[in-house]
N, C-alpha and C positions, 0 to 999 in steps of 0.2 A: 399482524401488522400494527405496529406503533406511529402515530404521528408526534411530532413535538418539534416545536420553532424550527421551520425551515428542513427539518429535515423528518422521514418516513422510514421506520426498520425492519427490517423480517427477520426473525429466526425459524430456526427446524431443523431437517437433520438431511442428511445427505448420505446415500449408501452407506446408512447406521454414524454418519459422524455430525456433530454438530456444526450449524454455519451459522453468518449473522452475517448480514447485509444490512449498510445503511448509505443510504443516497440524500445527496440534497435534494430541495424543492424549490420550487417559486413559490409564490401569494399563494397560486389556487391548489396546491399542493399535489402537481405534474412535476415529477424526476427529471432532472435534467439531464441533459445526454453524457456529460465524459461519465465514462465505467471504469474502475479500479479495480482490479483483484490480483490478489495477493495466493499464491499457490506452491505447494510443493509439488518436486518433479526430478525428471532426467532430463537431460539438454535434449533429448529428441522428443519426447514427451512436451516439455513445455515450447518446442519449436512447434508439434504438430496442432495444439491447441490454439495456433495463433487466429485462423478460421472461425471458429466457432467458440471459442474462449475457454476458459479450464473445466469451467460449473460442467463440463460435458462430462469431463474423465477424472476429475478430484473435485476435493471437498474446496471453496476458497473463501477468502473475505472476498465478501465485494461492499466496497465504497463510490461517491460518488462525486464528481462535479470540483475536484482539484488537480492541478499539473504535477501528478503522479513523478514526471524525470526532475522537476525540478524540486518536489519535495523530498526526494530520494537524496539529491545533492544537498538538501540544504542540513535534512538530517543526520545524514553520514558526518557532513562535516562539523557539527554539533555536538557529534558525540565523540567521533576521532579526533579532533581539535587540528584534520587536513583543511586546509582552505580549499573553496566551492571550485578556485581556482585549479589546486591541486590535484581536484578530483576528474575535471572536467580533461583537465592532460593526460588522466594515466587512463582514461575511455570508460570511465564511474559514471551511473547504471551502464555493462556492457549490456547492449543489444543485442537480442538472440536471431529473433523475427522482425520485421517490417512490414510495411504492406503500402505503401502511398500513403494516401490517406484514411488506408484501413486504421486497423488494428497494431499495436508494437509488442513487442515481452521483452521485458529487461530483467536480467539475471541481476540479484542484489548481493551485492561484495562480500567476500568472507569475512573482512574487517568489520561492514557492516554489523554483519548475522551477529558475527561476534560481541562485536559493542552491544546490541540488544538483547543479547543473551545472557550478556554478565551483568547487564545496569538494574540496579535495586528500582522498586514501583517510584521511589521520590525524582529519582532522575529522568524516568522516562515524563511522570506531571510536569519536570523542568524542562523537558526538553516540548512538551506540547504545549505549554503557557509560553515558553519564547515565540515558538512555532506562530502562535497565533498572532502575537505582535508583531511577529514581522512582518508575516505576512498582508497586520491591518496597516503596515507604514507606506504598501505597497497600494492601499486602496481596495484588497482583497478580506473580507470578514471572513471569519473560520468560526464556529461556535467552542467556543472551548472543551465542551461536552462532548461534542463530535471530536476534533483534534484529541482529546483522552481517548474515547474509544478506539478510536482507526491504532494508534499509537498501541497500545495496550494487547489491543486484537495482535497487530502483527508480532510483537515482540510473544503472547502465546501462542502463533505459528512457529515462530523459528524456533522455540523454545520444545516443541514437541518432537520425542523421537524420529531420526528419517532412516530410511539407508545410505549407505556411502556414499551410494554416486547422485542423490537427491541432493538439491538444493530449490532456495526459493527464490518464486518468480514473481513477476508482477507484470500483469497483460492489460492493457486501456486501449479503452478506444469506443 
C-alpha cells in the first residue's frame, strides 16, 4: 500500500494477473466511498457481478471517488469529437445492471474502446490534463497523477487480448 496526496494504492495479483487499485482519501487518509472498476467480461458475466463487484470473478482496476457515467461521457466525447450531448442520445455508457441505489455496470462503447486503443501515450496525458481542468472549472480537484493513472490503467485494459464476445465493463457503486 502507497499513500501519496489524497490518494492510497495497492497492487498484487489477482488469479496470477496483476491489478492496481487506487482510491481517493480525506485528510486522515479513510477511502472514500464511490468505487470504480473497470473489467473485462461477457454481458452476462458482467451483469452477474453486479452484487458483489467484478474483484470476485476477474482481475479489474479499481479507482475511486469520481462520477464514473459522467467521466465516461466526458472522455468518449474528447476523444470522438461526439458532443456529451450526442452521446447522452444514442444511450452512451449503455447500462447493463442497476440496482436503486446499489451498485450499476455500464458497458463502455466500441467507439470508445476503440478510440483508446489506437491513441498514442501523448493523447491520452491530453486527454487527462483537459480531464483535470475541467473538471477543477466545475469545483471538482482531480490530482493529475491520479487522472494519468486511471486514464492509462484503462486504456492497458482495453488494450489487452479478450475473446470475441468480451467487452469492457465498469461497475461503481
Amino acid at each position: 500500500m502507497t499513500e501519496h496526496r489524497g490518494r492510497v494504492s495497492f497492487k498484487g495479483e489477482f488469479s496470477g494477473a496483476p491489478f492496481r487499485a487506487v482510491y481517493a482519501c480525506d485528510e486522515k487518509g479513510y477511502v472514500l466511498s464511490s468505487i470504480v472498476k473497470f473489467f473485462v467480461a461477457t454481458k452476462l458475466d458482467a451483469m452477474n457481478s453486479m452484487q458483489m463487484g467484478p474483484d470476485v470473478m476477474f482481475p479489474s482496476l479499481s479507482f475511486g471517488n469520481f462520477d464514473v457515467e459522467g467521466a465516461l461521457l466526458e472522455w468518449e466525447s474528447w476523444l470522438t469529437s461526439q458532443t456529451f450531448a450526442e452521446l447522452v442520445d444514442a444511450g452512451v455508457p449503455e447500462v447493463v445492471a442497476e440496482s436503486g441505489d446499489g451498485p450499476t455496470v455500464f458497458l463502455l462503447s466500441d467507439a470508445f474502446v476503440d478510440s483508446l486503443v489506437s491513441a498514442p501515450a501523448s493523447r491520452i496525458d491530453e486527454l487527462a490534463l483537459w480531464w483535470v481542468g475541467e473538471k477543477l472549472t466545475e469545483g471538482i480537484e482531480i490530482d493529475s497523477q491520479v487522472a494519468l493513472e486511471i486514464l492509462h490503467s484503462l486504456v492497458g485494459l482495453v488494450r489487452q487480448k479478450r475473446d470475441p464476445e468480451e467487452r469492457v465493463y465498469c461497475w461503481t457503486g
